[in-house]
C-alpha positions as CSV (number, residue, x, y, z in Angstrom):
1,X,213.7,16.2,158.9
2,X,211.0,19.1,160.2
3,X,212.3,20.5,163.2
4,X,209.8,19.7,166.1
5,X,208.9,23.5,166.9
6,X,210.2,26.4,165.3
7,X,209.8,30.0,166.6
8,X,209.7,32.7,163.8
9,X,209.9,36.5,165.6
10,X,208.3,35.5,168.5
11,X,207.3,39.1,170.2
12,X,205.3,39.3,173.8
13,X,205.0,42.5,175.7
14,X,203.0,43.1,179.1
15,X,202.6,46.7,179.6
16,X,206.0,48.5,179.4
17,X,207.8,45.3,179.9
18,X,208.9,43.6,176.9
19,X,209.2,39.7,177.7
20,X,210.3,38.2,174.0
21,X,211.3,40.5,171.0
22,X,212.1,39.1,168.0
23,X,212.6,35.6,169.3
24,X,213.8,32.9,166.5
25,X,215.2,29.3,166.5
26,X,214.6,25.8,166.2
27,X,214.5,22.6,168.1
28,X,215.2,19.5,166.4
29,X,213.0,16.8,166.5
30,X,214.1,13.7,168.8
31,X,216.4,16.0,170.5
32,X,216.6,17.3,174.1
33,X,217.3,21.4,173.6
34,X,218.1,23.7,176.5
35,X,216.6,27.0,177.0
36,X,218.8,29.0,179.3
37,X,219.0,32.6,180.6
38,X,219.1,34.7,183.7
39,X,215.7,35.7,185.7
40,X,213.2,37.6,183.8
41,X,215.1,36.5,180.7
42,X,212.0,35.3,178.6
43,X,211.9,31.8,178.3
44,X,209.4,31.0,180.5
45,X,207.0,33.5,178.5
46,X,208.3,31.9,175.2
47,X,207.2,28.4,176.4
48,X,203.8,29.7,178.2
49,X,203.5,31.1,174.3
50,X,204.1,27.6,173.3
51,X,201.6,25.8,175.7
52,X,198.7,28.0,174.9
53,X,199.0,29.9,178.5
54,X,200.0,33.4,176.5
55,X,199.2,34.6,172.9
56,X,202.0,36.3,170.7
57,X,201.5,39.9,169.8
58,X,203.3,39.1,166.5
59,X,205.7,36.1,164.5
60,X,204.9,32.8,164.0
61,X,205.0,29.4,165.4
62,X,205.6,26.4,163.4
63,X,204.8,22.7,165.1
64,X,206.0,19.7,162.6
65,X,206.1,22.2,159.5
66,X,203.2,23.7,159.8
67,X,201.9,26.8,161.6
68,X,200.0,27.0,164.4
69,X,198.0,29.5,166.2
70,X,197.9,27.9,169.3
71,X,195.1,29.7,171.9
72,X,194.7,27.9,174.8
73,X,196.6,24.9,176.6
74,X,193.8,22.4,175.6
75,X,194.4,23.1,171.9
76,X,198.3,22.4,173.1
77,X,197.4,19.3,174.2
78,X,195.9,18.3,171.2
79,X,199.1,19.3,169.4
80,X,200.8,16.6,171.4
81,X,202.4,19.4,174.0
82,X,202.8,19.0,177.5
83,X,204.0,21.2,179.7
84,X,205.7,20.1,183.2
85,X,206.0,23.7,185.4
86,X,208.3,24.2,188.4
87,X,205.8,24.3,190.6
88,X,203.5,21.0,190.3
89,X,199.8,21.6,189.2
90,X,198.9,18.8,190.9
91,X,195.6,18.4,193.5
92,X,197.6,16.4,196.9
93,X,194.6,15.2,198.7
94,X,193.9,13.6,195.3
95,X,195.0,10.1,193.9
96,X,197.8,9.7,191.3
97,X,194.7,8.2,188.7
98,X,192.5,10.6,189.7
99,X,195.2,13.8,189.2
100,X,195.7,12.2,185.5
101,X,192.2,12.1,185.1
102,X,191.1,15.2,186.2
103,X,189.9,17.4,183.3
104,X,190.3,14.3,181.3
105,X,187.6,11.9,182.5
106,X,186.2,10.5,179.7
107,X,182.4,9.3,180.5
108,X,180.0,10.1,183.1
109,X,180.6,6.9,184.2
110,X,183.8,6.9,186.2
111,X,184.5,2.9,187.3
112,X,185.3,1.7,183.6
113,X,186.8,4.6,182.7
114,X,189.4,4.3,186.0
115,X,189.8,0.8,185.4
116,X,190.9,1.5,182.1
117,X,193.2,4.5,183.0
118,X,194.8,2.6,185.5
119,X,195.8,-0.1,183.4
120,X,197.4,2.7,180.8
121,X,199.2,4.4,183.5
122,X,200.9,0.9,184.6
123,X,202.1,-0.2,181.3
124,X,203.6,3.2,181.0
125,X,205.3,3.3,184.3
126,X,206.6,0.0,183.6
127,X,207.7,1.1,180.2
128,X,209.8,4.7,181.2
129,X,210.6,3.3,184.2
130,X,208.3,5.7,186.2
131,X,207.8,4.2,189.4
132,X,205.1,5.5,190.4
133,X,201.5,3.7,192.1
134,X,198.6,5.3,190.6
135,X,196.4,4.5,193.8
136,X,198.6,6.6,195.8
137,X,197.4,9.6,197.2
138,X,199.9,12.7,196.3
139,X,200.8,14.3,199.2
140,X,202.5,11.4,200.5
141,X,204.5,11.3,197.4
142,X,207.9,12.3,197.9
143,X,208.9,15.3,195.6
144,X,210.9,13.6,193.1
145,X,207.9,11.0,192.8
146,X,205.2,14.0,192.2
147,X,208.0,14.8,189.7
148,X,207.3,11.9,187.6
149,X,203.6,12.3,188.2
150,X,203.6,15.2,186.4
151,X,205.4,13.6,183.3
152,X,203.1,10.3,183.6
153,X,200.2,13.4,183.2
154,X,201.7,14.3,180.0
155,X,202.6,11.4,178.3
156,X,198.8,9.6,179.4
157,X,197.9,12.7,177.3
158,X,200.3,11.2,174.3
159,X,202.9,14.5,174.3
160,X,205.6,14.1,172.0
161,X,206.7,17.3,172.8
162,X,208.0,17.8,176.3
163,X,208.6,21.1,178.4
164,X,210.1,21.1,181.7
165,X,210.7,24.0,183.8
166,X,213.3,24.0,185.8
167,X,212.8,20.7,186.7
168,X,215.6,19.3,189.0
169,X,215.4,22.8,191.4
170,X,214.1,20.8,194.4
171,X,215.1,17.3,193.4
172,X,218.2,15.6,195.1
173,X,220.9,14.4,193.3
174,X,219.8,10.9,193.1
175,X,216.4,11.9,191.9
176,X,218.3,14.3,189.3
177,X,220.2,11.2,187.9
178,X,216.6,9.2,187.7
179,X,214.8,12.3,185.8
180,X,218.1,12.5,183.0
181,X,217.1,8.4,183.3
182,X,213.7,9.2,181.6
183,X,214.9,12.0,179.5
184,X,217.1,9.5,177.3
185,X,214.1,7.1,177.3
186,X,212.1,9.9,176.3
187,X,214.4,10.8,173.7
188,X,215.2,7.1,172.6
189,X,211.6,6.8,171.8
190,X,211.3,9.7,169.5
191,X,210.1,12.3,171.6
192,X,211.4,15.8,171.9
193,X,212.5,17.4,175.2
194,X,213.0,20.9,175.7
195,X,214.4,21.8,179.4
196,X,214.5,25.0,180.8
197,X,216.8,25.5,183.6
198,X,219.5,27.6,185.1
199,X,222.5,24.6,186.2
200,X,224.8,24.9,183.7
201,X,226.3,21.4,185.0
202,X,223.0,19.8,183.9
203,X,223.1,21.7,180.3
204,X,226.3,19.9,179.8
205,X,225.2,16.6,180.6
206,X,221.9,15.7,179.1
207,X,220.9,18.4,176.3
208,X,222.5,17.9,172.5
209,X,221.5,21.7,171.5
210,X,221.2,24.9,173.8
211,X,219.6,28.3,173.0
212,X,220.4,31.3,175.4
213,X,218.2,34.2,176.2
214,X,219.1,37.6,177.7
215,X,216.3,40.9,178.1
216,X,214.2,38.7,175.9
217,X,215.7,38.1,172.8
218,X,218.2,35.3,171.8
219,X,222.0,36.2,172.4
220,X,223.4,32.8,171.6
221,X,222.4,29.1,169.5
222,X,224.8,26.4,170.3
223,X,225.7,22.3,170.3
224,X,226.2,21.8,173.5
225,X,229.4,19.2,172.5
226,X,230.7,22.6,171.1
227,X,230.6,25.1,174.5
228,X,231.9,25.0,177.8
229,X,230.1,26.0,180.8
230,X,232.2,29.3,181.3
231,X,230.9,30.0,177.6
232,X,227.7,29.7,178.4
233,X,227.7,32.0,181.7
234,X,229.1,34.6,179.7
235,X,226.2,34.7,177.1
236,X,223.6,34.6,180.0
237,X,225.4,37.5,181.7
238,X,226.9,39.1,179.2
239,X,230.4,39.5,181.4
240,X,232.2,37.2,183.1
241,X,231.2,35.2,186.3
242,X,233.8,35.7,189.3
243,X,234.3,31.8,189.8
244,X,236.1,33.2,193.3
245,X,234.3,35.8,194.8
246,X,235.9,38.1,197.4
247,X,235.5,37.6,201.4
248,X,238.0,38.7,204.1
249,X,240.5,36.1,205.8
250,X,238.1,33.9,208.9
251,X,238.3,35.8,212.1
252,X,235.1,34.8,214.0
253,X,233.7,36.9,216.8
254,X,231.9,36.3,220.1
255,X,229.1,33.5,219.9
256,X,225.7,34.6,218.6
257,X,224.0,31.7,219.1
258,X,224.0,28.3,221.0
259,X,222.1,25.1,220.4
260,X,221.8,22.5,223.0
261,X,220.3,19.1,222.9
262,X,217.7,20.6,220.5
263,X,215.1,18.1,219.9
264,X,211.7,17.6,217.8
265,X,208.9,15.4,217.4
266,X,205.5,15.4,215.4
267,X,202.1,15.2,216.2
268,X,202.3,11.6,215.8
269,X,205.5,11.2,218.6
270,X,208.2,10.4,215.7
271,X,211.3,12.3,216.2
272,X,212.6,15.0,213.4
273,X,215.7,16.0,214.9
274,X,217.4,15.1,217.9
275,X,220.3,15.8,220.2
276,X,221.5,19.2,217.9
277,X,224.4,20.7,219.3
278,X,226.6,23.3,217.7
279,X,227.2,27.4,218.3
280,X,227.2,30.3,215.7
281,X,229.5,33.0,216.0
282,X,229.4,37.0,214.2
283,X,231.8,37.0,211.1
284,X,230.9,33.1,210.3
285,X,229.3,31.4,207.5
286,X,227.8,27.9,208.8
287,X,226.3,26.0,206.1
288,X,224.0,22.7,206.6
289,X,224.5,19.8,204.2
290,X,222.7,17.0,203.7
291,X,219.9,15.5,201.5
292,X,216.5,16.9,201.5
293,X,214.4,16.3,204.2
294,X,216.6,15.4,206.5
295,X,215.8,18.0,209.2
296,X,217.3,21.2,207.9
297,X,214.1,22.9,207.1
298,X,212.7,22.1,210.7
299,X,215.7,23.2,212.5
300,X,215.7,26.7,210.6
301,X,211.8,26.8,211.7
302,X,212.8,26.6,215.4
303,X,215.3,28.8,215.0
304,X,213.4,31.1,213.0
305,X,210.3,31.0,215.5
306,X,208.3,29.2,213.3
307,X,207.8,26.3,215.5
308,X,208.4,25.0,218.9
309,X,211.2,22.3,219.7
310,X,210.1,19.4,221.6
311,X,213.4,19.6,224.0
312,X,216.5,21.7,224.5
313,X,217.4,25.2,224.7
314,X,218.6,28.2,222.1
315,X,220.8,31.4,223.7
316,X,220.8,34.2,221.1
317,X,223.3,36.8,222.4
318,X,223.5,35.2,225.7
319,X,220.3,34.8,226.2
320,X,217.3,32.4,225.9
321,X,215.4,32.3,223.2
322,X,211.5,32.0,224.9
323,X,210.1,28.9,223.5
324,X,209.1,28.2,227.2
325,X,205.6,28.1,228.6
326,X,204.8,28.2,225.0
327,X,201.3,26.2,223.4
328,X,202.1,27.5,219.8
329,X,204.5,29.7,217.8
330,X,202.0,32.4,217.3
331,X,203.7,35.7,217.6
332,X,207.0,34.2,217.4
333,X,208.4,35.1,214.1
334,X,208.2,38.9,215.0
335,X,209.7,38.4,218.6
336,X,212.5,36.8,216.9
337,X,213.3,39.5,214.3
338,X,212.5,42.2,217.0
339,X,215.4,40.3,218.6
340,X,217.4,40.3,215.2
341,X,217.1,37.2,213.9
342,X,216.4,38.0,209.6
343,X,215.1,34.6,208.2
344,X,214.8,33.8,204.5
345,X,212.8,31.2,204.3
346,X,213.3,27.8,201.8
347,X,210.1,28.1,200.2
348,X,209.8,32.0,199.2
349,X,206.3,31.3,197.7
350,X,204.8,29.7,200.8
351,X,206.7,31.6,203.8
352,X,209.0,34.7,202.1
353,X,206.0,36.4,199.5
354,X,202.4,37.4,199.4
355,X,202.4,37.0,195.6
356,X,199.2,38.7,195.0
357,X,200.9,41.9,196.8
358,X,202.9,44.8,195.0
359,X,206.9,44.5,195.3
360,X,206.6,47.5,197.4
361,X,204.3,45.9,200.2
362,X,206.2,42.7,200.3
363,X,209.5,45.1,201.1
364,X,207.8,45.6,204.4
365,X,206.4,42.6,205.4
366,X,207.0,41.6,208.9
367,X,208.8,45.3,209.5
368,X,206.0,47.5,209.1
369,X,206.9,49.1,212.3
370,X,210.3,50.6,210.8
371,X,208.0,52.3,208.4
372,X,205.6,53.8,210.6
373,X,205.0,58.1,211.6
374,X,205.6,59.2,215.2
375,X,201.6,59.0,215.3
376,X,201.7,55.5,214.0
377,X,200.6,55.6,211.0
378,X,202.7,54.2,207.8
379,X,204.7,56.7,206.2
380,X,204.3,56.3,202.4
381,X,206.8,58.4,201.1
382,X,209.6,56.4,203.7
383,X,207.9,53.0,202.2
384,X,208.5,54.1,198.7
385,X,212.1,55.3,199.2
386,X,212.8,52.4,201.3
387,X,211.5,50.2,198.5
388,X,213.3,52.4,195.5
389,X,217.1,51.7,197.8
390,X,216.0,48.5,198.0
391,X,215.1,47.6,194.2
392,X,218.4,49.6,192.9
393,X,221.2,48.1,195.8
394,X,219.6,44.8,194.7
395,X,219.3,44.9,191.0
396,X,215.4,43.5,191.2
397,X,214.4,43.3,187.8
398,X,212.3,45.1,186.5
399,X,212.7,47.5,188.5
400,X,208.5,48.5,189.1
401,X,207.8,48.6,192.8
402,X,204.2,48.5,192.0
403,X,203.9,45.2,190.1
404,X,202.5,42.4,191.7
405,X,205.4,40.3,192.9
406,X,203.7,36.9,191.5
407,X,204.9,38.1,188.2
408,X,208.8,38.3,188.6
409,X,211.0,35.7,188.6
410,X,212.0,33.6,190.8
411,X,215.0,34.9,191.2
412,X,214.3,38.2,191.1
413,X,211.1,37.7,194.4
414,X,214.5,35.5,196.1
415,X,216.4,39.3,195.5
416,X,213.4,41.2,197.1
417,X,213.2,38.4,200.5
418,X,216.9,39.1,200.8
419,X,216.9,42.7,200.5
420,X,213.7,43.0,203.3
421,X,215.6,41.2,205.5
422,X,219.5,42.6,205.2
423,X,217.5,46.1,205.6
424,X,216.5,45.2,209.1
425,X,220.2,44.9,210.3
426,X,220.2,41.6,211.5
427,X,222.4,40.0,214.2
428,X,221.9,36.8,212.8
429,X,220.8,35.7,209.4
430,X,219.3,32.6,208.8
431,X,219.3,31.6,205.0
432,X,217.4,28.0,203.7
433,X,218.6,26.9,200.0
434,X,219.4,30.8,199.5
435,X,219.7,30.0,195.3
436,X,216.9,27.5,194.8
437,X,215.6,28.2,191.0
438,X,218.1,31.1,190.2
439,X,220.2,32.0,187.7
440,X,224.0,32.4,187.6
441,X,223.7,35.7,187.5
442,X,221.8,35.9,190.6
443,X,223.7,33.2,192.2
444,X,226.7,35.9,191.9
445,X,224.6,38.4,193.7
446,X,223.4,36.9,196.5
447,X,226.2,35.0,197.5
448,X,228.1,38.4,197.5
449,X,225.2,40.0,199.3
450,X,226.0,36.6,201.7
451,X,229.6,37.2,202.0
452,X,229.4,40.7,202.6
453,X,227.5,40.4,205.8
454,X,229.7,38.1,206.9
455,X,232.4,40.3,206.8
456,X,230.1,42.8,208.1
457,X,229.9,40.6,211.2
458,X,226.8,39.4,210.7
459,X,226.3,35.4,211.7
460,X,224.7,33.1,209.0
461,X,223.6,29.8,209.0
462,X,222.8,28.5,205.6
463,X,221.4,25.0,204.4
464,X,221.9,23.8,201.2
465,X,221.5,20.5,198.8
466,X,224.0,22.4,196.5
467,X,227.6,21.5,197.3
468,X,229.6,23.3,195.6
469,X,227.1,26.5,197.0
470,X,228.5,25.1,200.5
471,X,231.7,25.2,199.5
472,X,231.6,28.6,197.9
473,X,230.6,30.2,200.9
474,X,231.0,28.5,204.5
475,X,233.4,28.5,207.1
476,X,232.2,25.5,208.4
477,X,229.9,22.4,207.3
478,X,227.6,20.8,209.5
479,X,226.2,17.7,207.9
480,X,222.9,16.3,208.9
481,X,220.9,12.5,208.4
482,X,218.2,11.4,209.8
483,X,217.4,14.6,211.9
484,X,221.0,14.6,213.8
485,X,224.4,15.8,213.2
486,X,226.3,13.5,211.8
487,X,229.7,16.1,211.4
488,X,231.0,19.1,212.0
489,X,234.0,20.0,209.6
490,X,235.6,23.7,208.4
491,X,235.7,24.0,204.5
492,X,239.4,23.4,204.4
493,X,238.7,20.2,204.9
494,X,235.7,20.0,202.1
495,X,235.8,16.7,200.3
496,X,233.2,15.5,198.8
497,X,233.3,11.4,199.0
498,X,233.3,11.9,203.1
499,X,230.3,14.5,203.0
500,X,228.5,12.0,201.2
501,X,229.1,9.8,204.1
502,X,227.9,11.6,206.3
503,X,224.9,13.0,204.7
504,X,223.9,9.1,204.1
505,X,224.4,8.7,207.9
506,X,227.2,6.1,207.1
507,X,230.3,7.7,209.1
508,X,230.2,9.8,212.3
509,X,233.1,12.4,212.5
């Protein structure tokens, strides 16, 4: 059988950096094939080359056999290639038949033509086992349902080849197991997968074949029956992964911060999070479990000065925190790291990067007094050493302090948040999903970054849907539902059946 796509010294450079050299392999048709690698790696170049996004500067690309020159994503499409990116392409005031439809419509007459669309995107909801209403409007999809939007885009648009990018980095766990659901539909139907991601867990369980990538070119070609996760760091990485990393004995300090009775409610008067009680002290690692969604990003909001609480109080180093007499948290964010509070925020794109800025200006962001002259004005050389320290102490990759931060990683723009905000000295660091979208590699690195300010003295309240990241690195587990605490536990006590519990709300400890 003709493999499904074949890469034949697949080269792509962009200025001095060179994204693929010499790339070569095969995925089998039918099959579900991993692409793997650390940050900045390659693969998602190689797959932009794939969907028409990028052109090769040299090699060849072979679809069913036969060689294509494939210029733009349209002429993908038409190849029977769809593309599903990690962050959804998707229009959220729009409907779920008028996002399929969009670029796609058919006739100048729309009613017919939706009519018709509609019907198609039933039967194949009902045939993967999509779930999803095409009259609903996307943005009050939940994540894991715009998921499946995007692959109900694709397959409208008959793909039979399939490329997902990093697919499962903000899904739960359930919504993880429904995705790998489709994927064997997918692959019982004839179709070919080929998943891009960096959870090693997830290689293991649902691809048959798995190609790694390191500085662009193709260390490794493997069954995946035939590795073991631990074989498959070490070609990403080319070393070994610490599966312990190092951290002094627990010896917490004085208390840095204390909630009380914290409380939130929307516009609309329904409550986010209530009755949140728990203290934070220097030398500790306090990490938040629980499902998406569930009030963790809120409370690291507040905390971060982000947005108001409806009730209760927060003393940082003995004192208040001033939400009072407050209309609106305008302002807030910089009292609060004036005070030293460092936040990295959950959603780096949104709240942690100005991706159309330099590497060098989004080092400063939110600290550009540190950089300033004794007449005010910001001292360039003291920005550009700052930034070098930074880049080096941090292994950003590729090291350019000039390029536009849009076009690293996203691991590699996670390295830069971190570094900003460690640089300020903080009292208290608070971290949401700290390895969302990163590679083992980088995992490594910021969780040692994590652990050494901890035993530093620093305080640091983490949330995270990754448990074994919870268990890596906290002291103690608080577990939220619903908006509340539903336990309090150290990590000595770490199991995960009674987490589970409590993260469904079912058991109050």
């Amino acid at each position: 059988m003709q493999p499904a796509v074949e890469f034949r010294n697949i080269s792509k450079a962009f200025g001095a950096v060179q994204a693929n050299a010499d790339v070569s392999f095969t995925i089998a048709k039918g099959s579900i094939h991993g692409v793997i690698g650390e940050n900045g790696a390659g693969k998602s170049t190689l797959m932009s080359i794939l969907y028409g996004y990028y052109n090769a500067d040299s090699g060849q690309l072979l679809i069913d056999g036969a060689e294509r020159t494939i210029r733009t994503s349209h002429e993908a499409i038409a190849l029977g290639i769809g593309m599903v990116h990690q962050h959804f392409m998707l229009v959220e005031n729009m409907t779920v038949l008028d996002n399929v439809m969009l670029g796609n419509e058919g006739a100048f007459k729309l009613a017919a033509t939706r009519a018709q669309v509609e019907a198609k995107l039933r039967e194949i909801c009902q045939r993967y086992r999509l779930d999803v209403d095409p009259l609903a409007t996307v943005h009050d999809l939940s994540v894991g349902a715009q998921q499946r939007v995007e692959i109900l885009k694709q397959i409208y648009r008959s793909a039979n080849i399939l490329i997902l990018d990093e697919p499962t980095a903000v899904l739960t766990a359930q919504e993880t197991a429904s995705l790998f659901e489709i994927l064997r539909l997918f692959k019982e139907q004839g179709k070919t997968i080929i998943l891009i991601t960096h959870k090693l867990q997830e290689i293991k369980e649902i691809t048959d074949e798995v190609t790694v990538m390191r500085a662009g070119r193709v260390v490794g070609a493997v069954q995946t029956a035939d590795t073991t996760r631990e074989q498959l760091a070490n070609m990403m990485v080319g070393r070994p992964i610490q599966s312990e990393l190092p951290r002094k004995p627990y010896n917490p300090g004085a208390e840095v911060m204390k909630v009380s009775n914290l409380g939130l409610k929307d516009g609309s008067g329904v409550t986010l999070l209530a009755d949140i009680d728990f203290t934070l002290h220097a030398g500790e690692v306090v990490a938040i479990a629980g499902v998406s969604g569930n009030g963790q990003s809120e409370l690291l909001e507040i905390l971060s000065g982000m947005r108001l609480p409806s009730s209760g109080s927060v003393d940082f180093l003995g004192q208040p925190l001033p939400y009072a007499g407050r209309t609106n948290a305008d302002g807030m964010p910089a009292t609060f790291r004036d005070l030293g509070i460092g936040h990295v925020p959950e959603d780096r794109l949104r709240d942690g990067v100005i991706k159309d800025f330099s590497v060098m200006q989004n080092t400063v962001f939110g600290y550009q007094k540190h950089v300033r002259n004794r007449w005010g004005l910001f001292d360039f050389r003291k920005i550009a050493q700052r930034c070098a320290h930074l880049l080096q102490a941090f292994d950003v990759r590729p090291n350019n302090p000039d390029l536009r931060i849009g076009l690293l990683s996203g691991g590699n723009q996670q390295k830069v948040v971190i570094a900003r905000e460690v640089s300020a000295n903080p009292k208290l660091m608070l971290v949401g999903q700290p390895t969302r979208g990163v590679d083992i590699g980088t995992i490594e690195s910021i969780h040692t970054q994590l652990l050494r300010l901890r035993d530093e003295g620093v305080a640091i309240l983490l949330s995270s849907v990754e448990l074994e990241e919870v268990r890596a690195l906290a002291d103690r587990i608080i577990v939220m539902s619903g908006g509340r605490i539903t336990g309090i536990l150290p990590v000595d006590e770490f199991d995960t059946t009674r987490i589970g519990l409590l993260m469904g709300g079912l058991h109050k400890s």
